[in-house]
N, CA, C and O atoms as CSV, one atom per row, in Angstrom:
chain,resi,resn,atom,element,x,y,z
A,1,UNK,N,N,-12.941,61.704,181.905
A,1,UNK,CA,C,-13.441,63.048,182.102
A,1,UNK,C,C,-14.004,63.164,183.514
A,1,UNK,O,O,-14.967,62.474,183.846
A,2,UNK,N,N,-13.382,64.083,184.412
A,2,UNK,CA,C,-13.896,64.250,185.976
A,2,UNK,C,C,-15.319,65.752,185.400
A,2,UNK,O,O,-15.513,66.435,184.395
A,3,UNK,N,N,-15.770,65.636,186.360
A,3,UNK,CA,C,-17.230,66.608,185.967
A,3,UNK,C,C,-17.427,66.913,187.766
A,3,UNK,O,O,-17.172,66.218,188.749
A,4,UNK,N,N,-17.803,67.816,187.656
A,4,UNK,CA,C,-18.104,68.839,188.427
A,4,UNK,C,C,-19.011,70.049,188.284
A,4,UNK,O,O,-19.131,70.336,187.093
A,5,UNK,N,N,-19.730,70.905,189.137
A,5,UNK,CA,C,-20.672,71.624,189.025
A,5,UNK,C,C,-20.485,72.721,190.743
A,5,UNK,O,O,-19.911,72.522,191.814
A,6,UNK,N,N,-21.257,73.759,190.217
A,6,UNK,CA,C,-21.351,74.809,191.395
A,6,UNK,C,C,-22.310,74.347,192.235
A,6,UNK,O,O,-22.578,73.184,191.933
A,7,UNK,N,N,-23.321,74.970,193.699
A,7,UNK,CA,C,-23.968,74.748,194.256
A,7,UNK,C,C,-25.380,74.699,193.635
A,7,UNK,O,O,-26.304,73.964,193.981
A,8,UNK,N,N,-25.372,75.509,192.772
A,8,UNK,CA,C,-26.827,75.747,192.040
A,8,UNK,C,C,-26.714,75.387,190.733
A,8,UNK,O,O,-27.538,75.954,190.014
A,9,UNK,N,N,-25.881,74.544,190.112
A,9,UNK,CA,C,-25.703,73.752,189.142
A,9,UNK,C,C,-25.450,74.745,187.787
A,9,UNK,O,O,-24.837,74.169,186.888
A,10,UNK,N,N,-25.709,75.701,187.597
A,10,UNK,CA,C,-25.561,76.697,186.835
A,10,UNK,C,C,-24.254,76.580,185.835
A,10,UNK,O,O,-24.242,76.584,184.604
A,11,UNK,N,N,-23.272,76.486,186.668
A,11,UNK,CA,C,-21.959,76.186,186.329
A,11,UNK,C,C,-21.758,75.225,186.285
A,11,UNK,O,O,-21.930,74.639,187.354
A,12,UNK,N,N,-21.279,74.383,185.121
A,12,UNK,CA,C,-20.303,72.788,185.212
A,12,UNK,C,C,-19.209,72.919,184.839
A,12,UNK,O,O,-18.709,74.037,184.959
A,13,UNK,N,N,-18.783,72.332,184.519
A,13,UNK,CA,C,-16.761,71.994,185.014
A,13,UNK,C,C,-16.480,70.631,184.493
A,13,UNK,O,O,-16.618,69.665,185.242
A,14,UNK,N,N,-16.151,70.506,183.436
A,14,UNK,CA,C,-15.626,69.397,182.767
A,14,UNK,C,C,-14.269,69.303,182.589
A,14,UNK,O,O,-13.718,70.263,182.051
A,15,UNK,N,N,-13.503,68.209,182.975
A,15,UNK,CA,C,-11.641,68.215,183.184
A,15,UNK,C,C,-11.339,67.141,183.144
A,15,UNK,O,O,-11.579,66.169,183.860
A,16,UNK,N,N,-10.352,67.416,181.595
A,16,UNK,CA,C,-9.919,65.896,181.279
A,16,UNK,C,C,-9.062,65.436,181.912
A,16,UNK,O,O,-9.052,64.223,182.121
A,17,UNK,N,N,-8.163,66.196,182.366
A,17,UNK,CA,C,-7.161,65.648,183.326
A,17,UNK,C,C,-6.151,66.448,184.824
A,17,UNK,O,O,-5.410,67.427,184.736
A,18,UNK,N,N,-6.455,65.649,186.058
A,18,UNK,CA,C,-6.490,66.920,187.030
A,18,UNK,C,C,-4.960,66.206,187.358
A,18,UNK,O,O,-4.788,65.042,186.996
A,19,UNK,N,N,-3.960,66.877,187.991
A,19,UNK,CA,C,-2.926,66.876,188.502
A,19,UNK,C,C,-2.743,65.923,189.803
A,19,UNK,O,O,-3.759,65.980,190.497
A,20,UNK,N,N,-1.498,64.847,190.478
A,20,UNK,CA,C,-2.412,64.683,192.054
A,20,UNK,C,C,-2.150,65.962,193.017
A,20,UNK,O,O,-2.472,66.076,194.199
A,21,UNK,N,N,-1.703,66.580,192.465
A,21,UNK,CA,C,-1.488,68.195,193.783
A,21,UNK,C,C,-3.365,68.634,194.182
A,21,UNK,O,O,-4.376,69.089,193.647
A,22,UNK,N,N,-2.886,68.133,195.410
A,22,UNK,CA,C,-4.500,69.182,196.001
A,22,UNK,C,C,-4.123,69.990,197.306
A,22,UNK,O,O,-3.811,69.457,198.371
A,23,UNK,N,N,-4.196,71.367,197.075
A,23,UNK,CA,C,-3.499,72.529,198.333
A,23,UNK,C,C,-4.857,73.040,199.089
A,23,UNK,O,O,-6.056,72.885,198.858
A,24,UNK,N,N,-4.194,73.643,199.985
A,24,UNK,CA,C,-4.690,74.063,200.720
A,24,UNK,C,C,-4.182,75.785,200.939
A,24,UNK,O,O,-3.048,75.944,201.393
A,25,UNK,N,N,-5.081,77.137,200.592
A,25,UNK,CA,C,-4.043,78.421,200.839
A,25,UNK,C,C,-4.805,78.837,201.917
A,25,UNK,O,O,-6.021,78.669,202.002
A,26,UNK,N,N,-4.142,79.349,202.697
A,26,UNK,CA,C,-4.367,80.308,204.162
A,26,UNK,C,C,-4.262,81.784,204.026
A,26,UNK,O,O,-4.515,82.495,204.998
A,27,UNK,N,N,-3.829,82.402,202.639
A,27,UNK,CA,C,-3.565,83.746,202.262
A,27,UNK,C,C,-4.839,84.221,203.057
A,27,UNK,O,O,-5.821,83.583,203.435
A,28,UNK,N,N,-4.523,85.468,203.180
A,28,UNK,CA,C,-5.485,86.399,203.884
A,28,UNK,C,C,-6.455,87.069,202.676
A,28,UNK,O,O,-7.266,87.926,203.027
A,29,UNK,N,N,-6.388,86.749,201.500
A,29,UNK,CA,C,-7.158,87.102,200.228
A,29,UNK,C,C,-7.928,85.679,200.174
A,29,UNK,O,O,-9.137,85.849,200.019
A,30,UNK,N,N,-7.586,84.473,200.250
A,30,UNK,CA,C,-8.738,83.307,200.102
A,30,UNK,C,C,-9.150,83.028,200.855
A,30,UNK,O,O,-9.993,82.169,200.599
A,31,UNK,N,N,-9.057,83.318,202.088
A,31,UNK,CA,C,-9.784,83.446,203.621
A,31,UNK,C,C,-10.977,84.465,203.311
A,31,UNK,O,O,-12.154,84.106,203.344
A,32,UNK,N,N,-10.631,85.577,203.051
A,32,UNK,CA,C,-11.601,86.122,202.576
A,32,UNK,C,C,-12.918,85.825,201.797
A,32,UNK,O,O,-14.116,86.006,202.018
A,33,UNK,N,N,-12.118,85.250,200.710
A,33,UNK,CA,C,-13.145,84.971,199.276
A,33,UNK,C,C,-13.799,83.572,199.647
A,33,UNK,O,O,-14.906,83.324,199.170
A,34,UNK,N,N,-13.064,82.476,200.623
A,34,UNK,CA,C,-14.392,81.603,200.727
A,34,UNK,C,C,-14.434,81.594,202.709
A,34,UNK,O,O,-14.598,80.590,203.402
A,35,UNK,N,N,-14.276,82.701,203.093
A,35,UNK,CA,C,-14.469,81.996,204.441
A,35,UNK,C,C,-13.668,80.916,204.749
A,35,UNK,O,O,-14.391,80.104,205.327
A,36,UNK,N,N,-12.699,80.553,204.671
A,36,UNK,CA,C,-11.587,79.676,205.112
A,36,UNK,C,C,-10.328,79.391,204.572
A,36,UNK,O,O,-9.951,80.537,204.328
A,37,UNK,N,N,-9.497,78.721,204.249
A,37,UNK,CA,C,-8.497,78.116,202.977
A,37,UNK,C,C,-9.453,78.460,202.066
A,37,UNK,O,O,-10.569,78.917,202.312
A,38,UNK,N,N,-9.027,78.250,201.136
A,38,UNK,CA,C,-9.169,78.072,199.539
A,38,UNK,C,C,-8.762,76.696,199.134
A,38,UNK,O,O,-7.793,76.790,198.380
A,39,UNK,N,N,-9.107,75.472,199.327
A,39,UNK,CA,C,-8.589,74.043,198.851
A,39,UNK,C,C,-9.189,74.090,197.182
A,39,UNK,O,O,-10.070,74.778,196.666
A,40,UNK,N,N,-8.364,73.132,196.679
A,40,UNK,CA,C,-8.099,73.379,195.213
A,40,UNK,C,C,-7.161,71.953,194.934
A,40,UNK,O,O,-6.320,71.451,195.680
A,41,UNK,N,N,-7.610,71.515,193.630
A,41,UNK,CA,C,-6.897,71.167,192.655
A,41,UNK,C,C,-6.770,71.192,191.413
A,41,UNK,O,O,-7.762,71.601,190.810
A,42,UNK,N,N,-5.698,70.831,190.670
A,42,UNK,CA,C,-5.168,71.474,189.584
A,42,UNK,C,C,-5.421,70.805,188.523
A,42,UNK,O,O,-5.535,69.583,188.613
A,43,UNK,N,N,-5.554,71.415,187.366
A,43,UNK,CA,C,-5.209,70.915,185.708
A,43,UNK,C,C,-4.983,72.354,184.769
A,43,UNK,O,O,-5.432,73.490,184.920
A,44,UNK,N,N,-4.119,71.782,183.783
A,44,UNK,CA,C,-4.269,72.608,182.710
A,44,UNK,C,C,-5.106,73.061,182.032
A,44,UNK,O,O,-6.114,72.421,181.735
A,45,UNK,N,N,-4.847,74.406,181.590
A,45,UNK,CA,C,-5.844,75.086,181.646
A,45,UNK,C,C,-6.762,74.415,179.809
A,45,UNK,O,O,-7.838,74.863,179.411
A,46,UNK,N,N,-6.230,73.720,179.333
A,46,UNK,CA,C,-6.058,73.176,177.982
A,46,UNK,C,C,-7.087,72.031,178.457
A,46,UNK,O,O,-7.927,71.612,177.661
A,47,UNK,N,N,-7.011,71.578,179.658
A,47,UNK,CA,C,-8.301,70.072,180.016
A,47,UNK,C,C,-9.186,70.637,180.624
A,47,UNK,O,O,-10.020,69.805,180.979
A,48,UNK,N,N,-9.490,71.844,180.994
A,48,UNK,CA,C,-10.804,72.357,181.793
A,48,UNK,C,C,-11.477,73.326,180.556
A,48,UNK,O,O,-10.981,74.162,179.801
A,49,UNK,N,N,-12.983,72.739,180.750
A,49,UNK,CA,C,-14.295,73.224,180.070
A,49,UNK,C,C,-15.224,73.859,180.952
A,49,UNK,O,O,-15.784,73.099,181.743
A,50,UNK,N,N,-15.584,75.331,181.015
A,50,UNK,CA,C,-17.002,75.863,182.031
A,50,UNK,C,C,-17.293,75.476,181.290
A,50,UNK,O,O,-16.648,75.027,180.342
A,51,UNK,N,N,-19.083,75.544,181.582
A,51,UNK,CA,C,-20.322,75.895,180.846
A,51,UNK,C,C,-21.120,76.883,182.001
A,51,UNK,O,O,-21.007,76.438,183.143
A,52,UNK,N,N,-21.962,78.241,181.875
A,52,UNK,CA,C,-22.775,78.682,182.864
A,52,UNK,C,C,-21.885,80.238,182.630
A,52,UNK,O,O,-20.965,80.649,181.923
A,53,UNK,N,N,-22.719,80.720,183.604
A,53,UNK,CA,C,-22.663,82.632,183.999
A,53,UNK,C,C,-21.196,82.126,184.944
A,53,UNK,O,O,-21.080,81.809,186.128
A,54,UNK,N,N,-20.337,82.207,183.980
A,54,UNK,CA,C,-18.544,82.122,185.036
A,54,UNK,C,C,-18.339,83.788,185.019
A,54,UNK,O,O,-18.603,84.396,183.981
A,55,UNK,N,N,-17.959,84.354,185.961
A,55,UNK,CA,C,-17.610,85.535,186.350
A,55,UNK,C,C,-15.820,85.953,186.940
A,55,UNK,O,O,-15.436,85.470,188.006
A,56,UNK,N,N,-15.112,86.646,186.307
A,56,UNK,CA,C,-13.751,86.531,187.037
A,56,UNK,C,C,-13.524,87.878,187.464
A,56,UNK,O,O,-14.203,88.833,187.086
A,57,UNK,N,N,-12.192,87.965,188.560
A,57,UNK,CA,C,-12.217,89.358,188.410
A,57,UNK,C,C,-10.180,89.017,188.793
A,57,UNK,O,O,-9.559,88.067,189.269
A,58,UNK,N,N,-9.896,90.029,188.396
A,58,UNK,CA,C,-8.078,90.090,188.509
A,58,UNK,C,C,-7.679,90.361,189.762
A,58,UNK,O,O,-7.409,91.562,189.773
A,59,UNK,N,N,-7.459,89.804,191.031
A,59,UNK,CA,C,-7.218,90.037,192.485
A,59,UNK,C,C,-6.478,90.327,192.857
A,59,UNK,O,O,-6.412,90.976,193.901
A,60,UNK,N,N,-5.344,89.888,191.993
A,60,UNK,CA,C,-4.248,90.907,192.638
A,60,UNK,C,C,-3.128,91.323,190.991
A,60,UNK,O,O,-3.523,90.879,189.913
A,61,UNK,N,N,-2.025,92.033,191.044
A,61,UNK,CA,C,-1.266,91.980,189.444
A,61,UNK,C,C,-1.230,91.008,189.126
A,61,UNK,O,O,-1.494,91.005,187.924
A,62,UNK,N,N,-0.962,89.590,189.646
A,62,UNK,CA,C,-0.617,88.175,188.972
A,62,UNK,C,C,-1.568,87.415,188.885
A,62,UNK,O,O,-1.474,86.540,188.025
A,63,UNK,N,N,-2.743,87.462,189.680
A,63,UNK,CA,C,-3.884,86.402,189.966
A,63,UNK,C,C,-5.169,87.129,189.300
A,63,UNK,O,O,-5.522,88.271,189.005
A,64,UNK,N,N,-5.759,85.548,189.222
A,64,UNK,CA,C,-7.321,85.988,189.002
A,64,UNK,C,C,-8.125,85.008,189.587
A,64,UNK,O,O,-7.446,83.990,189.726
A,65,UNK,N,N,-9.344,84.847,190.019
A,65,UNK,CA,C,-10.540,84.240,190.357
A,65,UNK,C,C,-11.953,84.448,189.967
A,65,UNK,O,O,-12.619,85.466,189.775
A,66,UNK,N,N,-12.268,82.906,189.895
A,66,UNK,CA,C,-13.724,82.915,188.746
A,66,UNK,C,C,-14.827,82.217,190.112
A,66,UNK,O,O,-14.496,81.388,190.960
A,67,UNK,N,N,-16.339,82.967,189.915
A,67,UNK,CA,C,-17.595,82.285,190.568
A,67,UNK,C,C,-17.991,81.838,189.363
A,67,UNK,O,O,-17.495,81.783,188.237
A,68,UNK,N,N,-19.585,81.355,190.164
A,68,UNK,CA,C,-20.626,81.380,189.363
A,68,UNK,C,C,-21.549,82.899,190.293
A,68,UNK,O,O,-21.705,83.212,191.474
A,69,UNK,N,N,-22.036,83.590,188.711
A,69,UNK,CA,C,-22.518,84.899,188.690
A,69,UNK,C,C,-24.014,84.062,189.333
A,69,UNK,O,O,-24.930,84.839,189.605
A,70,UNK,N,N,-24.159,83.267,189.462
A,70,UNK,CA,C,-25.582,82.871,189.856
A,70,UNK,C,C,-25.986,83.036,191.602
A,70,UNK,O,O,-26.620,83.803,192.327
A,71,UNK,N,N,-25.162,81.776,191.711
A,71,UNK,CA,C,-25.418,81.241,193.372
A,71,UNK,C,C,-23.725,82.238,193.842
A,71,UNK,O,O,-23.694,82.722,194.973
A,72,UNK,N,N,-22.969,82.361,193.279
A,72,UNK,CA,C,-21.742,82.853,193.920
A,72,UNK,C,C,-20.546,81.542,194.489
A,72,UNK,O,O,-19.732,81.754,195.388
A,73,UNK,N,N,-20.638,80.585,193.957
A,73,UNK,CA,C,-20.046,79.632,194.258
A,73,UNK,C,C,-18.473,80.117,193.876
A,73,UNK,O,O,-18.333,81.076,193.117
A,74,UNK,N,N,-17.292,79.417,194.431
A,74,UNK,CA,C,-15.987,79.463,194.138
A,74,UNK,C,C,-15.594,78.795,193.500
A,74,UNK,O,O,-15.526,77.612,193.832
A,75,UNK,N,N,-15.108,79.266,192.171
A,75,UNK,CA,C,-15.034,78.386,191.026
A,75,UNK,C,C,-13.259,77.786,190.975
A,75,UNK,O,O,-12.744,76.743,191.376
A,76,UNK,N,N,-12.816,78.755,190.427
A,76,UNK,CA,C,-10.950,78.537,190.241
A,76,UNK,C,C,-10.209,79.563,190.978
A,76,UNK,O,O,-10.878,80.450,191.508
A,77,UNK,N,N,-9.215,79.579,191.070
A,77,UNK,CA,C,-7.696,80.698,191.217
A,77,UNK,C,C,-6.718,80.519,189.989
A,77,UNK,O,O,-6.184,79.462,189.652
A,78,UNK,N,N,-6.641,81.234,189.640
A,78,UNK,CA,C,-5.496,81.391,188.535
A,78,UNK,C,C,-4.340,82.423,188.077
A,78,UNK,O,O,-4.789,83.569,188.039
A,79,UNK,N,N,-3.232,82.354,187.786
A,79,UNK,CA,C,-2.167,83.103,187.618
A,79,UNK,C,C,-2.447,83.561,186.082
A,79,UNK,O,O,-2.449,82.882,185.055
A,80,UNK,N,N,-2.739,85.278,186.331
A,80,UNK,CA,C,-3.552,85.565,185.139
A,80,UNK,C,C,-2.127,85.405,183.702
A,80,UNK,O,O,-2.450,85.530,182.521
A,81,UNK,N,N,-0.929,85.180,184.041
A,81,UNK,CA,C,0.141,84.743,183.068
A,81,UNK,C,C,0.634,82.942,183.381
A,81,UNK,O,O,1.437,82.438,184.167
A,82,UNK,N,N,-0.382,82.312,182.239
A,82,UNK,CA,C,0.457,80.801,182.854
A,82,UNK,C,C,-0.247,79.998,183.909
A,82,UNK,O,O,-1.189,80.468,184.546
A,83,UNK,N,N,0.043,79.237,184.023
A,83,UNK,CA,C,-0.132,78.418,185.197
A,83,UNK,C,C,-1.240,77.435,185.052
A,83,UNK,O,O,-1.434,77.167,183.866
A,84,UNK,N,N,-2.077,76.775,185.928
A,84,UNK,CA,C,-2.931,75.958,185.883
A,84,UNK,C,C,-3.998,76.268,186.720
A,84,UNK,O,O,-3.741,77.252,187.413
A,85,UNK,N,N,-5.083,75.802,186.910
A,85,UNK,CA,C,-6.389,75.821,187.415
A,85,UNK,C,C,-6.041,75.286,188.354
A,85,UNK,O,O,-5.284,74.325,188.220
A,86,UNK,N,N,-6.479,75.722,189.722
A,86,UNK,CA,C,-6.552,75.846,191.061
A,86,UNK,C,C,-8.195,75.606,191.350
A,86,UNK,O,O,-8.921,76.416,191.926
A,87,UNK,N,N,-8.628,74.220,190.778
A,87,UNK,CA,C,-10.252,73.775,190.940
A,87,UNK,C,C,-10.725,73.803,192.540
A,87,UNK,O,O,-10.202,73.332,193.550
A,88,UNK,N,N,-11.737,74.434,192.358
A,88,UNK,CA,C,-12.176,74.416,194.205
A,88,UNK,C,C,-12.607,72.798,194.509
A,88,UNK,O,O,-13.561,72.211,193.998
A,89,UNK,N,N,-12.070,72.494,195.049
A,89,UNK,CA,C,-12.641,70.871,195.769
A,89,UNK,C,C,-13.947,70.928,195.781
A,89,UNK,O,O,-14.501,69.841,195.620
A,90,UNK,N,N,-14.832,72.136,195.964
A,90,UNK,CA,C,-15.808,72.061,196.742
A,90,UNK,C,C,-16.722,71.484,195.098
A,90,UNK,O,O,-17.868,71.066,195.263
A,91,UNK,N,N,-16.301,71.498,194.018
A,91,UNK,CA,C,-17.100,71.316,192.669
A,91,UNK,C,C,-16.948,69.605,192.586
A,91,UNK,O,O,-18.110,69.229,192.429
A,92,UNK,N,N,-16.329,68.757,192.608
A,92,UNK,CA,C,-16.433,67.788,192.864
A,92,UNK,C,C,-16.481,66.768,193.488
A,92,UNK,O,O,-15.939,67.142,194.528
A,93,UNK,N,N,-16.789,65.477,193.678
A,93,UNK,CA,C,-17.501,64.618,194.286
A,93,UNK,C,C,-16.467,64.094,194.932
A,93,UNK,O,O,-15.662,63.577,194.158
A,94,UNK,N,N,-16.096,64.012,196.389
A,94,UNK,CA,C,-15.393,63.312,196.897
A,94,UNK,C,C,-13.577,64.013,196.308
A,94,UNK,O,O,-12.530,63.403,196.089
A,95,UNK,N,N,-13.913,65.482,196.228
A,95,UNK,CA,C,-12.293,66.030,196.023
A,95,UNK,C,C,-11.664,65.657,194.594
A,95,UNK,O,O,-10.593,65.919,194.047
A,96,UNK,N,N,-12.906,64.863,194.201
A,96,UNK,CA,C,-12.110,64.165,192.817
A,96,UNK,C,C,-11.142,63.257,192.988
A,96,UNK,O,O,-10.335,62.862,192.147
A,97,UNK,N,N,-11.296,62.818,194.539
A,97,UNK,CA,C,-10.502,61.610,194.971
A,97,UNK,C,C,-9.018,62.117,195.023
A,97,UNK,O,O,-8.216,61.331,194.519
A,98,UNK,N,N,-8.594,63.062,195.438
A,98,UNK,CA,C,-7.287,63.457,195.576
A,98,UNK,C,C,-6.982,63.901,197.061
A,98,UNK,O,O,-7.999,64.032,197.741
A,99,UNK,N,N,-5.721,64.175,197.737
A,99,UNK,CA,C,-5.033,63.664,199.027
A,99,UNK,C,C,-4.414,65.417,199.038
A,99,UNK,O,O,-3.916,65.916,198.029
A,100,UNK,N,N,-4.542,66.067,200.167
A,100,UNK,CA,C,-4.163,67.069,200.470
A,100,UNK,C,C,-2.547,67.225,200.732
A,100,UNK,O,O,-1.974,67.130,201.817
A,101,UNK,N,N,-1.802,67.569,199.075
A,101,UNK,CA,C,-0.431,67.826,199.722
A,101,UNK,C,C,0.490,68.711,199.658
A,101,UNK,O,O,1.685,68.537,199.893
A,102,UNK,N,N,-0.183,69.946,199.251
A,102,UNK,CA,C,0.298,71.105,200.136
A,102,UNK,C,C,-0.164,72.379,200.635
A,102,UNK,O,O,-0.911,72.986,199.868
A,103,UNK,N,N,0.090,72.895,201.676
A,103,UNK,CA,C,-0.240,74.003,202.576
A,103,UNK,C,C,0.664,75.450,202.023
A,103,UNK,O,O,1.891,75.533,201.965
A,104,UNK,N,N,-0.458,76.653,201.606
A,104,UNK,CA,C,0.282,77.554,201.810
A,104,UNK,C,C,0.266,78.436,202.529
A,104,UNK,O,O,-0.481,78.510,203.504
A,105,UNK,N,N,1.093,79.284,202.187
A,105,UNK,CA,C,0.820,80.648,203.844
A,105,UNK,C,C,0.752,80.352,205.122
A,105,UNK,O,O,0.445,81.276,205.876
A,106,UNK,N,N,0.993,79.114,205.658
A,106,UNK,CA,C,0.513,78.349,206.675
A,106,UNK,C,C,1.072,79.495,208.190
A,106,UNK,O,O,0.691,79.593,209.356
A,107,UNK,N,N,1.695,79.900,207.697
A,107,UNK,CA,C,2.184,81.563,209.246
A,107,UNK,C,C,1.563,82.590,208.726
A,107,UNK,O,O,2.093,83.690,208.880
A,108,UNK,N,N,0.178,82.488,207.918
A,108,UNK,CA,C,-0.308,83.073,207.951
A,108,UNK,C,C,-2.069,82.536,208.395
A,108,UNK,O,O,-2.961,83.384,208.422
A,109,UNK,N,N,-2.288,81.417,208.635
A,109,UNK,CA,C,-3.936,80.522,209.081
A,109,UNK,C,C,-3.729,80.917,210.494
A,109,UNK,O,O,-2.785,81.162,211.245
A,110,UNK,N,N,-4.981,80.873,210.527
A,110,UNK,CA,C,-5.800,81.332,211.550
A,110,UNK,C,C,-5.151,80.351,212.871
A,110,UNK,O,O,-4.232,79.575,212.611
A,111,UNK,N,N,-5.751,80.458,214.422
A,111,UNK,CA,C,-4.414,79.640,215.119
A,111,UNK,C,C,-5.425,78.464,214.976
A,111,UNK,O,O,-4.868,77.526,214.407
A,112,UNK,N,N,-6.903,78.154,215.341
A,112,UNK,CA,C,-7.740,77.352,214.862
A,112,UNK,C,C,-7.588,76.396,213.940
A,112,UNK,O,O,-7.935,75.247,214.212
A,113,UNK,N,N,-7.019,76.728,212.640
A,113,UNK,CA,C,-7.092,75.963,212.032
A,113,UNK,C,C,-5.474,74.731,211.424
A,113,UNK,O,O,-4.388,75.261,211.189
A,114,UNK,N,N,-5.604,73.681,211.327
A,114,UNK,CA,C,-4.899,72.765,211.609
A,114,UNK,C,C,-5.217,71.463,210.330
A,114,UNK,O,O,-6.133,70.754,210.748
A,115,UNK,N,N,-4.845,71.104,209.287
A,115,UNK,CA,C,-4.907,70.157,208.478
A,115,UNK,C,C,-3.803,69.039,208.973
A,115,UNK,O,O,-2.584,69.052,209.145
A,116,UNK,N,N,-4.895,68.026,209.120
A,116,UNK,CA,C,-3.777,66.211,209.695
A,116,UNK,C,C,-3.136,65.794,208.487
A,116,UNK,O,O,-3.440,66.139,207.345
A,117,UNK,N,N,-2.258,65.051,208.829
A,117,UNK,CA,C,-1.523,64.237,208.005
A,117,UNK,C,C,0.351,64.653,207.773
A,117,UNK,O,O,1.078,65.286,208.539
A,118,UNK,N,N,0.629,64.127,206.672
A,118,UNK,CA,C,2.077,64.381,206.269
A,118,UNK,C,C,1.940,65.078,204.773
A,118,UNK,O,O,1.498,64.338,203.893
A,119,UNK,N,N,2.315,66.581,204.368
A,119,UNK,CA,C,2.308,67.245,203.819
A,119,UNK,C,C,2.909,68.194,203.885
A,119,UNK,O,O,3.364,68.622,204.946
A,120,UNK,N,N,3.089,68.895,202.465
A,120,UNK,CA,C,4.644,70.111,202.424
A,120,UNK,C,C,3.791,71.052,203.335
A,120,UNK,O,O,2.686,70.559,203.561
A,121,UNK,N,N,3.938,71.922,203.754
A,121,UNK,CA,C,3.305,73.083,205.005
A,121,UNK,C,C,4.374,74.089,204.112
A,121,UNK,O,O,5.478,73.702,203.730
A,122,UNK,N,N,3.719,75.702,203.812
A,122,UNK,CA,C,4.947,76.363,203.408
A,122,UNK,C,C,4.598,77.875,203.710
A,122,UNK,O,O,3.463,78.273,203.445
A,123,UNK,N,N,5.832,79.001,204.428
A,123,UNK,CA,C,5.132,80.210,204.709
A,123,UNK,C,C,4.809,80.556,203.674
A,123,UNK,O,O,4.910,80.033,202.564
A,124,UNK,N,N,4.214,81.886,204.166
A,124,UNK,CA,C,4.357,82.679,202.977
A,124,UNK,C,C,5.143,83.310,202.103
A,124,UNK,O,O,4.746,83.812,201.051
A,125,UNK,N,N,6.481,83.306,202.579
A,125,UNK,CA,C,7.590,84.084,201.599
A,125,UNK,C,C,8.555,82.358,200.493
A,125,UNK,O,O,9.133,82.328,199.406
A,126,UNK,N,N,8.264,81.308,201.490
A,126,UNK,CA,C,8.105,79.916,200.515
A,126,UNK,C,C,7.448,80.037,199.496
A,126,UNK,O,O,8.077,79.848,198.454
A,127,UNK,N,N,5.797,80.429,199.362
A,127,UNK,CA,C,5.180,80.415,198.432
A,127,UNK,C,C,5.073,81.288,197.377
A,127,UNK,O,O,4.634,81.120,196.239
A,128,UNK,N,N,5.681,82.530,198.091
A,128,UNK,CA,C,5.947,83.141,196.632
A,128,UNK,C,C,7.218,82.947,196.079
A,128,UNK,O,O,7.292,83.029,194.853
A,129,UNK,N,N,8.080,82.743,196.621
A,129,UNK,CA,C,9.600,82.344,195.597
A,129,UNK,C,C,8.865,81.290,195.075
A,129,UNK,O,O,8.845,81.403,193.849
A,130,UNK,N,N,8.095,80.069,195.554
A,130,UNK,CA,C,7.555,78.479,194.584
A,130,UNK,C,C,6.949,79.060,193.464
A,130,UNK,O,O,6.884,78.452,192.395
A,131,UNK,N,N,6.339,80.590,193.677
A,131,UNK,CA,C,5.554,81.043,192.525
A,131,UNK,C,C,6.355,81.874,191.608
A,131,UNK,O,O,6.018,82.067,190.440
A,132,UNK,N,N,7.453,82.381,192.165
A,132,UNK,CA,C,8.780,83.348,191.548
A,132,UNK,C,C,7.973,84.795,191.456
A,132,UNK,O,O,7.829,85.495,190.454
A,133,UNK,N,N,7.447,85.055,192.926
A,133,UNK,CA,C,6.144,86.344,192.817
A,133,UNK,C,C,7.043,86.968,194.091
A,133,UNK,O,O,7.129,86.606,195.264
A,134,UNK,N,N,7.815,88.311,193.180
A,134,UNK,CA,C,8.151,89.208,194.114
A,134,UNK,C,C,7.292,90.131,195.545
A,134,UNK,O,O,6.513,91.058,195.322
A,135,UNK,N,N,7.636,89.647,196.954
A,135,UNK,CA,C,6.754,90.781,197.644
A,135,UNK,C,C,6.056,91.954,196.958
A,135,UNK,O,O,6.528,92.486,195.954
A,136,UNK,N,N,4.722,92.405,197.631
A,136,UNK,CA,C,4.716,93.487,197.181
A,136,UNK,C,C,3.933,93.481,195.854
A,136,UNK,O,O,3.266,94.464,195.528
A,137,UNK,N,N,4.007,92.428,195.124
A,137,UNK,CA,C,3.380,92.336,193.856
A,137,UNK,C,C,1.895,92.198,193.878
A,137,UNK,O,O,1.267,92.112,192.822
């Protein structure tokens, strides 16, 4: 069981089992919502437990995103049909020990910003066919 918590502890995050995918999005909607990427990793939605004031709201037709109603911390991203939990790194200790390997929207990040290593990098019209999410949606 990996465990995790928000800034003001309010929220915990219990996950029996996380994926090794840990991304990185550059969308101009998670730039927004945390001030930079949005880094994240994944599990089903069947191994993740809140506990605390979790707050979501539907961001766009396909997506949704959860805080904590407390401190305002960035909790998940999620495809409000399907998909898996998009855990903010920032809830656990050391990333939950997982390796950054993939980039999205990346022609769409800022010119500043730059993640090292060897990893998929993908535009934005990559990431929505990977998601099968028509423009526009």
């Amino acid at each position: 069981m990996i465990k995790g918590r928000c800034m003001c502890g309010a929220v915990t995050v219990e996950v029996a089992n996380l994926t090794d995918r840990m991304n990185a999005c550059h969308c101009e909607m998670c730039r927004r919502w945390t001030g930079s990427a949005f880094v994240a990793v994944h599990s089903d939605p069947s191994d993740v437990t809140f506990d605390g004031p979790v707050k979501t709201i539907a961001s766009s037709d396909w997506a949704m995103r959860g805080w904590c109603d407390k401190c305002g911390s960035a909790l998940f991203y999620k495809q409000q049909q399907g998909g898996s939990y998009g855990l903010a790194v920032g809830l656990f200790d050391n990333a939950a020990g997982k390796t950054l390997n993939i980039e999205y929207y990346v022609d769409r990040k800022p010119d500043g910003f730059a993640y090292a290593g060897d990893h998929k990098r993908m535009t934005e019209a990559e990431t929505l066919a990977y998601f099968g999410i028509s423009e526009g949606e």
